[in-house]
TORLUMNU-254110 format. One record per residue: residue number from 1; residue in one letter; chain; y, x, z of N, C-alpha, C in turn. Coordinates in Angstrom, 3 decimals. Layout:
<recs>
REC,NUM,A,A,Y,X,Z,Y,X,Z,Y,X,Z
...
</recs>
This chain:
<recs>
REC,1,X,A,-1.175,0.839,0.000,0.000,0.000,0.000,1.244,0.888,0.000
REC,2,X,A,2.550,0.277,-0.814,3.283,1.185,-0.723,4.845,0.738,-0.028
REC,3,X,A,5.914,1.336,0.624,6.680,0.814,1.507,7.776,0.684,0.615
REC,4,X,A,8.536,-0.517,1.262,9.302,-0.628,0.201,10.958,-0.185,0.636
REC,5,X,A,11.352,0.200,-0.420,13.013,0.746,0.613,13.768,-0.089,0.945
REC,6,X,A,14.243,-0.322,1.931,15.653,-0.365,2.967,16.617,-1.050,1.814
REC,7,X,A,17.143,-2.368,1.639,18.048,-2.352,1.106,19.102,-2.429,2.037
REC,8,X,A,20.250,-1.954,0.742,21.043,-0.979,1.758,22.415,-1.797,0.864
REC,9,X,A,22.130,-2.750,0.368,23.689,-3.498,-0.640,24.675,-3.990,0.481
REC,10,X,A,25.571,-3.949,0.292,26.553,-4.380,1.133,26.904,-5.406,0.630
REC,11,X,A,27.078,-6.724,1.291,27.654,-7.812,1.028,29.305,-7.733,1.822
REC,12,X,A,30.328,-8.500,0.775,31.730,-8.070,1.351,31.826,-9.897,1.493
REC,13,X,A,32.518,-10.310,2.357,32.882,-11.544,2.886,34.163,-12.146,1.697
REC,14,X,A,33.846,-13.480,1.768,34.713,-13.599,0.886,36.713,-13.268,0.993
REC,15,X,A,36.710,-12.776,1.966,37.937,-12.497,2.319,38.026,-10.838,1.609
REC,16,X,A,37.277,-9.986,0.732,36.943,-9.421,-0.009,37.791,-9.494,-1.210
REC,17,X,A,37.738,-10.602,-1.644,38.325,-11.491,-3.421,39.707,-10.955,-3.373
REC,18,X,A,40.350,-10.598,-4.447,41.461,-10.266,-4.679,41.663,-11.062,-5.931
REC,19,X,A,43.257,-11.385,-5.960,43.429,-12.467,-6.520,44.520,-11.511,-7.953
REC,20,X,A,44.025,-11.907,-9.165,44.290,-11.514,-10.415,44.674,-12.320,-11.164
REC,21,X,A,45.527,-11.999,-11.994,46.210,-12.900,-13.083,46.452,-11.853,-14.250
REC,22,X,A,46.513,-13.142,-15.394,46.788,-12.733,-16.620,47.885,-13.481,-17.624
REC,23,X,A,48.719,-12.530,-17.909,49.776,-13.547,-18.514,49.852,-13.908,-19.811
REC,24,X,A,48.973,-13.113,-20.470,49.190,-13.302,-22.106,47.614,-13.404,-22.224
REC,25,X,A,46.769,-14.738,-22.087,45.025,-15.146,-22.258,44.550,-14.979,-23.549
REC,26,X,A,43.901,-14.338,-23.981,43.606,-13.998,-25.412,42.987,-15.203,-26.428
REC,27,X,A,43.437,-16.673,-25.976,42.554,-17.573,-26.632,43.412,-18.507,-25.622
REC,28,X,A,43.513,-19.881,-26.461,44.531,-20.880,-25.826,43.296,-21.921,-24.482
REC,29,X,A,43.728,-22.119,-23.513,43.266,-22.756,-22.763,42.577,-21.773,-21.963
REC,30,X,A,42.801,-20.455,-22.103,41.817,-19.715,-21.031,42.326,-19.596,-19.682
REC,31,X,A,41.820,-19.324,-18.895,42.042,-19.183,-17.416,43.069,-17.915,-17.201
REC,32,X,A,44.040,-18.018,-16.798,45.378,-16.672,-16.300,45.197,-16.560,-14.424
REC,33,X,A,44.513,-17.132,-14.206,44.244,-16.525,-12.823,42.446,-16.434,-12.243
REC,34,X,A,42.031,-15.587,-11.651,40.832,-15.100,-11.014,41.223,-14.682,-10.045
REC,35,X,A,40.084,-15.187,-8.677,39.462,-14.389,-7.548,38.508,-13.545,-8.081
REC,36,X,A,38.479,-12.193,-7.745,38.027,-11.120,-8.227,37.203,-10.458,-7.188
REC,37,X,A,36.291,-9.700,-7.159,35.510,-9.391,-6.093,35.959,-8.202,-6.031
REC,38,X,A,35.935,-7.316,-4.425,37.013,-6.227,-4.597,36.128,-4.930,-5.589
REC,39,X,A,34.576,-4.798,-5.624,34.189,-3.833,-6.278,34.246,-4.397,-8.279
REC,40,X,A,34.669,-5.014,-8.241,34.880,-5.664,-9.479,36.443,-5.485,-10.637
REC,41,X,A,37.393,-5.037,-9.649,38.809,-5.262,-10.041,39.263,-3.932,-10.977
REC,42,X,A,38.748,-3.073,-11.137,39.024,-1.960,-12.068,38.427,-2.332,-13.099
REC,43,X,A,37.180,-2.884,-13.452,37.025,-3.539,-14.676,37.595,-4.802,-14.933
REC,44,X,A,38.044,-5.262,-14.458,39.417,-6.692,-14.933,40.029,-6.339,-15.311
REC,45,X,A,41.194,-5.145,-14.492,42.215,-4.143,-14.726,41.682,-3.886,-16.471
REC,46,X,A,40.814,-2.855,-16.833,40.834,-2.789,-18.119,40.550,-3.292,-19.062
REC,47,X,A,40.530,-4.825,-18.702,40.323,-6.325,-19.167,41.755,-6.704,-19.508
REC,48,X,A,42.559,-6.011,-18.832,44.381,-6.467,-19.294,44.711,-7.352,-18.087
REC,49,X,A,43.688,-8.069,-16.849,44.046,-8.495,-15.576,44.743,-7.499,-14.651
REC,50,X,A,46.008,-8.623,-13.809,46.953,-7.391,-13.263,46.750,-8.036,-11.603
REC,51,X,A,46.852,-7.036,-10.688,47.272,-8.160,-9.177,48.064,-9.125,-9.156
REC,52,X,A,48.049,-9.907,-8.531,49.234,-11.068,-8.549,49.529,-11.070,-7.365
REC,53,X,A,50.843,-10.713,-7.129,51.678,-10.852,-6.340,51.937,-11.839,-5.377
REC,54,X,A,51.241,-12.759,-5.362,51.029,-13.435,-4.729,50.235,-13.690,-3.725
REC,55,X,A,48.880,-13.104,-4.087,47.708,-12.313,-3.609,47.682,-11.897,-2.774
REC,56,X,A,48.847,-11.228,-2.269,49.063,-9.217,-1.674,49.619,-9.583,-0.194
</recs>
């Protein structure tokens, strides 16, 4: 039998989410704001999603 490893993922609470917006949506009717998960937000970022100030 063989042991299995330790998961070790971290779950972040939803107080985690950082809140993103987009002002110019590449397609009409798309969504200009997201809760974003915080290990998630550098790929939004080079998605053209910015923080929102509102957020912060």
């Amino acid at each position: 039998m063989t042991k299995s490893k330790k998961d070790t993922t971290t779950i972040k609470p939803p107080s985690a989410l950082i809140r993103m917006v987009r002002y110019n949506p590449l397609h009409p009717d798309e969504p200009i704001t997201a809760n974003v998960h915080a290990n998630e937000v550098t790929r939004w970022q080079e998605e053209g999603w910015q923080h929102s100030e509102q957020g912060k």
